[in-house]
Every structure is written in structure tokens, then in C-alpha cells.
Phi, psi and omega in degrees: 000122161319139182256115188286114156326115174322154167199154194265177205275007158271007174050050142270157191276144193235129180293199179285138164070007181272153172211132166272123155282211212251324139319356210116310194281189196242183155195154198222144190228139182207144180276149179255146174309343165250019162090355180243164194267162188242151153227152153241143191248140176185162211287316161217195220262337162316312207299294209316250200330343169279327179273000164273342165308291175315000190254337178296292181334315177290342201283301202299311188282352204108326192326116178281155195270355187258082176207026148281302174290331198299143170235189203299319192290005174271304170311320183317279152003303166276321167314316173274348173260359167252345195314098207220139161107351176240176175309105182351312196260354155323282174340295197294330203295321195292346189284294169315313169278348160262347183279338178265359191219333190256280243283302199313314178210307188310318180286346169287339204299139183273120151355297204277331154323348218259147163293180103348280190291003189292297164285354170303305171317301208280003191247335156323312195248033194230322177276299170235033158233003195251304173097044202289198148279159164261024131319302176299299214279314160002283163332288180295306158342300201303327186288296153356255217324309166328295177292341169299318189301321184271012136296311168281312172308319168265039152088015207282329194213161199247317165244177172242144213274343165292005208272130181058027187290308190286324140330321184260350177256009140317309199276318178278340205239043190294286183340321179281302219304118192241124205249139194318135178259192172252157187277171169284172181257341162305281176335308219280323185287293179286340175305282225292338171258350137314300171304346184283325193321151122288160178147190192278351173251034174275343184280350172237029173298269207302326166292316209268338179283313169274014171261338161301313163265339170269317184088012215267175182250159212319303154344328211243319187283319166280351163261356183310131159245185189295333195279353191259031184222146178223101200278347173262334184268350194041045189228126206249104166268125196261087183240022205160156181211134178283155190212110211242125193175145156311112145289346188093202182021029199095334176317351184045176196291124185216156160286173173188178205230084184272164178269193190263185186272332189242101221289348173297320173307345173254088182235177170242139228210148172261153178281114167285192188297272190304347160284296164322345181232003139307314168269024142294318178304308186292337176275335166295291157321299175295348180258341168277336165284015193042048169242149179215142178317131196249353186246142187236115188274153186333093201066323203287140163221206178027050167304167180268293203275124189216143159316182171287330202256025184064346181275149206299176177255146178189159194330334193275320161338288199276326131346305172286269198327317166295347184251339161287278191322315183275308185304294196309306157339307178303322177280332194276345181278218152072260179314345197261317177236064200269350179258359162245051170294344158277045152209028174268108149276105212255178179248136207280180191276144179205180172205200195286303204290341146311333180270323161318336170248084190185313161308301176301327190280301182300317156346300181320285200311336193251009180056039118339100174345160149303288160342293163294316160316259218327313190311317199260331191243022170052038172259126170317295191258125186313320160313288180324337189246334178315297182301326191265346160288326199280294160320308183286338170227053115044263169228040130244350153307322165313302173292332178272001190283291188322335209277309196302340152283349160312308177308308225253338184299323186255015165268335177279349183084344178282158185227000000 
């Protein structure tokens, strides 16, 4: 005996789980693999049957069907209570930047909606109606894309819609990107014999030198204690980085003490000649002004480089100070050479992280391996010391050019 087949008030045949209500509209009803049921609603019976394509595909595919309602900020939420394995002020940094820029109206936004162009759109408008760098949207990306990633994992969605976003606004935004230069070695000559001066900026001579000369990066220089240097063997062991950063939950901004991220990061480093009587200088300045470190950061104390008040140094600090030191440089160049100013040379805007590639480039300039460059300047990945060897030489392929039509001009009798 035949079974008669639902049909709608147009006397079409209705599949299995399709329903018209009572209203008219349609619903389609289906059980999920742990058995419990679902339904989707639409105006007609055409809407309807496209959107049981879309429920199949999630079935065959994993998709859980209740990632109808979940939005991003429902993943966040999980993402920070599974999140495990990175540096506390990492964390906190990755919190801070989705609680300011994703959670408030981008973060309502629903999963199972989201686009490509979507995240695309909002790092757009993150860029120019926020007017953020594109370093800050950087950030904000690293987090996105994590939480989102844990959405595919857990079956909420099928690809994640950050995968290369940041790429194409990289990409879109080359032209504003503006990348740290190195000082020149003429620059370099007059910062260091500006700091040579007596006066009031000679006391910061002995950081900005071994931050010059080594090439270590702010963190690693501003944690240095006495014990991690050894002036007769002339050797700077790098075992820890200082850290200035919101703890969260209120605790406001404190230092604190990471190991490195990476075992490249934990190394031993040689004293040139001018490092070493930088921390002789420093050691001299603190015993004749009586200062000694007073403060102990997780277990670490006797730090080298300190305030008037014993307490440690830390970026912003030392930014300002550089920024004092160059305007004054600028003016005493100025006053010094005021009838040859088309041919003055001043030191351009820099920050602490300019002396490290500053370093790296004489390093370039002195034909120093790549290998050893990497070694010394404590990068996990060889590209990263590649890109800044690349950069850095230029205008020394130039000079290498010159000499070699040199070579061949007097080898040649020409002159």
C-alpha cells in the first residue's frame, strides 16, 4: 500500500523533515549525530531546500549546527580559558588588544555569517577610520585569527575567514609601511661622541653604547645584572629579558622577568673594547653618585643599568631620552656649523630598537657570516637575520662593484 506524501498548500510533495506551518512559512527538522534535534525556518519552500543543502554540507562535514547563535566573542571566551604555553605579558598584551579593538561591536558579530571580506572590511576600517599602524592591526590579527582557528577546530565552522587577511592589507598598505632604518656610520659617529660630551647626556652613554655595540635588544640590556657579565673573560651571558606590561585583572603596569622565547635567545655574546669600559663607566657613575640597585623583580636583583632611585630602566624611559639627546645634538650641529647648513648632517628620529639594526648593518658592512650574525643577535630563524643582511646591503654591492671596476681599470692600464 502506498504512503501518502506530505504536500504544502500548493500540493507539492514535502521531502522527509520538511513542514509548512501554519503560518504558511516552511521548516525543516533534523536530529545531529548525538540525536538531538534541530530545526531551520524560511519563507519558502525553494529558501527552505537551499538551506538543507547548507545543513547537509555541515552534517558530512562536522559542522555542529548549534553555531547558529555562537559569535566571535562567545569563541574568545574560550579561547582565553584554553589558551596555554605563552608569556604572561604576551597574554595579557593579546587580551588587551581584542578587548579594545574586536569585543565591543566586531566580536557580536556571528560565526556562521562571517566572511572573507568581512575580516577583511573590519582590518580596513581598523586602518583607516581608527587610523591604527599597521603593527597595532598586526596584533589584532594574531589574536582573531587564533580564535577563529579554534572554531574550525571545533567543528563551529569550516575554514577560518582571517586565513591571509593581514596579508592582502599589508599589501594594500605597503606604501604607509615604514621600516626602521639604521643609523649611517657618519650618524653613528656623531650620536656617540654626543654622549661623549661632559653634560647632562653622558650618563647615558654606557646603556646606548652597549645597546650599540652588541646589538642585544632593549629587554635583554635593561635586565642585565652584574652577575650576567664577566669583565675579565669579556663575555655578556643573555639569559632573561625585562618586561614592562599590564598584568590585567587590575594589578596595573609592572615589571616582571621572562626567560627568552626561544633557545636562540639564550646566548653568550663577546665584549667588544667599547662595551667593556661602557660597563666600567657605569660602574664608576654609580659609586661616585652612591646608587645601588634596590629592587628585586621575580627573585632577579642587581640589575646593571638603574634610575637615580635604584630601580630599573625600561623603554619608554630610555625613547624619551633619545629623543631629548637628538633634538639637543641637533641644535649644538646647527649652532656650530650655521654658515655651512647645506652640507649638515643631523641624526634623524630613531628609538632603542634603531641601534640593534644599526649594529646588525655594520656587522653587514664588516662582512661578518650571516650564521654568526644570527648567533649573536639571538634570532630563532635565519630569514629574519637574512631580511635585515639584504636590506642592509645595497650600497655595499655598490662599493663592490666600484672597487671591482677599479680592479680591472689598473689592471687594464686605464686610469
Amino acid at each position: 500500500m502506498a504512503v501518502e506524501r506530505r504536500k504544502d498548500s500548493k500540493n507539492r510533495v514535502l521531502k522527509e523533515g520538511e513542514y509548512q506551518r501554519a503560518n504558511g512559512t516552511f521548516e525543516y527538522k533534523w536530529r545531529d549525530r548525538r540525536g538531538n534535534r534541530h530545526s531551520v525556518y524560511a519563507k519558502t519552500l525553494q529558501e527552505l531546500r537551499e538551506k538543507e543543502v547548507d545543513v547537509l554540507r555541515d552534517v558530512l562535514d562536522g559542522i555542529r549546527p548549534e553555531n547558529c547563535k555562537l559569535t566571535i566573542n562567545d569563541l574568545y571566551e574560550n579561547w582565553v580559558r584554553l589558551k596555554r604555553g605563552l608569556k604572561d605579558n604576551t597574554f595579557q598584551n593579546y587580551q588587551y588588544m581584542y578587548r579594545q579593538y574586536v569585543q565591543p561591536d566586531f566580536g557580536r558579530s556571528k560565526i556562521v555569517e562571517l566572511k572573507r571580506s568581512d575580516i577583511r572590511a573590519f582590518y580596513n576600517h581598523l586602518k583607516d577610520e581608527c587610523h591604527l599602524k599597521t603593527s597595532t592591526v598586526d596584533c589584532v590579527h594574531t589574536v582573531m585569527h587564533q580564535v577563529l582557528e579554534l572554531g574550525v577546530e571545533d567543528g563551529y565552522i569550516r575554514y577560518n575567514p582571517a586565513d591571509n587577511a593581514l596579508k592582502e592589507l599589508k599589501r594594500a598598505h605597503a606604501n604607509d609601511t615604514v621600516k626602521r632604518k639604521a643609523l649611517t656610520l657618519e650618524e653613528q659617529e656623531i650620536f656617540e661622541n654626543f654622549l661623549r660630551q661632559p653634560g647632562e647626556f653622558n650618563k647615558w652613554y654606557p646603556i646606548f653604547t652597549v645597546m650599540l655595540w652588541t646589538g642585544m635588544r632593549v629587554g635583554e640590556v635593561t635586565g642585565l645584572r652584574w652577575c650576567d657579565i664577566d669583565l675579565e673573560k669579556e663575555k655578556i651571558d643573555i639569559n632573561h629579558t625585562l618586561v614592562y606590561y599590564d598584568k590585567g585583572q587590575n594589578k596595573g603596569l609592572s615589571f616582571a622577568v621572562n626567560t627568552p622565547k626561544t633557545k636562540s635567545g639564550r646566548r653568550v655574546i663577546d665584549m667588544l673594547p667599547q662595551v667593556k669600559e661602557a660597563f666600567l663607566q657605569e660602574k664608576r657613575n654609580q659609586e661616585e653618585f652612591g646608587i645601588k640597585c634596590t629592587v628585586t623583580i621575580d627573585g632577579y636583583t642587581d640589575f646593571i643599568f638603574i634610575n637615580r632611585y635604584g630601580g630599573t630602566q625600561h623603554q619608554g624611559t630610555l625613547n624619551k631620552a633619545l629623543r631629548r639627546i637628538i633634538r639637543d645634538c641637533n641644535y649644538a650641529l646647527m649652532d656650530a656649523n650655521s654658515g655651512d647648513s647645506d652640507n649638515l648632517v643631523l641624526l634623524p628620529k630613531f628609538s632603542n630598537h634603531s641601534l640593534r639594526h644599526t649594529f646588525t648593518t655594520r656587522m653587514c658592512e664588516a662582512g661578518v657570516k650571516v650564521k654568526a650574525m644570527q648567533d649573536i643577535l639571538g634570532h630563532a630563524d635565519s630569514r629574519t637575520t637574512m631580511d635585515i643582511y639584504a636590506e642592509a646591503t645595497p650600497d655595499l654591492k655598490r662599493e663592490e662593484m666600484n672597487r671591482l671596476g677599479a680592479y680591472f681599470s689598473k689592471g687594464s692600464g686605464q686610469t
